[in-house]
Steps between C-alpha positions, in 0.01 A plus 500: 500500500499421815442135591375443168706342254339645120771252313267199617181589350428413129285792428384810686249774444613797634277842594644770606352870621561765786158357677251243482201724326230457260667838308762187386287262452541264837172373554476359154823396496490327850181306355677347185737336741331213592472406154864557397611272767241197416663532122817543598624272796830612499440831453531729814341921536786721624319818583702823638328808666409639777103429627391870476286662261727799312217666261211273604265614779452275822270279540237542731507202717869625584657194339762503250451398177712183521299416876211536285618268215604223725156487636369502147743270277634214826568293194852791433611435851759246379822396608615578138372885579785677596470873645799760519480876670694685206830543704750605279560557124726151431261305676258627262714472210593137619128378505482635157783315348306177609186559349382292241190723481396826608172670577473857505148651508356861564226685448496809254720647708836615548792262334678362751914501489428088619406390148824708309692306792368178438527574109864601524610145667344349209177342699245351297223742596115408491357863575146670472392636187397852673595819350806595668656142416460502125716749451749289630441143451450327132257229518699241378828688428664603830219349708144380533158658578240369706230612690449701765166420669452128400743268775418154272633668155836664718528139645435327152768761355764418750471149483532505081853689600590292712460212263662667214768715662791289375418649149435842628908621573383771213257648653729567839755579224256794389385624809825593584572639174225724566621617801863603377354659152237693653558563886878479601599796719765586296223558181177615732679763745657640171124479368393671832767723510413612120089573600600695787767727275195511262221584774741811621584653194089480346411682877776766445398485094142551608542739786714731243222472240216590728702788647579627094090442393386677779798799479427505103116488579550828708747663212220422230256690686729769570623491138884535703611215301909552387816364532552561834427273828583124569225333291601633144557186330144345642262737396195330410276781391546770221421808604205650277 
């Protein structure tokens, strides 16, 4: 990573996201560094995105939302804040193998593919308890829940995980397991695959049974109804 050697550091806190946003939870998550890295003195933020909002609007003043955080939180403009454009996928993954814990936050909002990443190289993930995440994430089985909104209770939740992770190897354990049970290609394209076979034959299903009710609708009121014509076996009225 660069000129950065992650072997050296004891612990790190990792974020990662497509773009520095409050949609993912940056600002909050920006302010409860300061009080990771007063608990923590060995502990060092690795955070990985680009600064751009993705689904969150500008801001006015034409800043980004990182400019705007700096000028906010100075106390998170450490030496033991580390930023990274995301570059390429095994950087990424690399970062990840390091982490001792992992923040993922988002509004209700779409899931993004960075948490089932992060859960598949068995990161100990402290995540938002919003809708789209608790579908995925266990409190206290494959991961744990935290706030969204509130920057002390994320920081006080990272910090407890950071204290404790040496007992946690079952939760990373899990959070993988999750992701091979429940969203390995191999089982959700087949999954996919099986909807979309599903979703074509109940149009054609459908389209065939309108086109029968409305051609035995127009035999009932003719009284024509017989044996004869392409709808035969889905007559749905008796003829009087």
């Amino acid at each position: 990573m660069g000129e950065i050697n992650l072997k050296s550091f004891q612990e790190i806190v990792t974020y990662t996201a497509r773009g520095l946003e409050p949609y993912r939870g940056f600002p909050q998550f920006y302010s409860a560094i300061p009080f990771i890295l007063d608990a923590r003195p060995q502990c060092h933020i690795i955070i990985m995105a680009d600064d751009k909002s993705c689904y969150s609007r500008q801001r006015d003043d034409g800043k980004t939302w990182l400019e705007a955080m700096q000028s906010i939180v100075p106390a998170a403009s450490s030496e033991r804040v580390h930023f990274f454009k995301f570059s390429n996928y095994e950087n990424y993954r690399k970062i990840l193998r390091f982490s001792t814990v992992h923040i993922y936050l988002t509004a209700p909002f779409v899931l993004s593919w960075f948490l089932l990443e992060a859960m598949s190289c068995q990161c100990l993930i402290l995540a938002s308890a919003t809708s789209p995440v608790k579908e995925v994430i266990k409190h206290q089985e494959n991961g744990y829940l935290t706030s969204f909104w509130d920057s002390n209770i994320i920081a006080q939740d990272a910090i407890k995980l950071l204290q404790e992770n040496s007992h946690l190897s079952n939760i990373r354990f899990n959070a993988r397991k999750t992701i091979l049970e429940k969203y390995d290609v191999s089982k959700s394209l087949a999954a996919q695959l099986q909807l979309l076979i599903f979703q074509i034959f109940t149009k054609q299903y459908l389209a065939k049974l309108l086109h029968c009710m409305a051609w035995n609708y127009q035999a009932a009121k003719q009284k024509t109804f017989g044996s004869t014509g392409d709808c035969g076996q889905w007559n749905f009225l008796k003829a009087e």
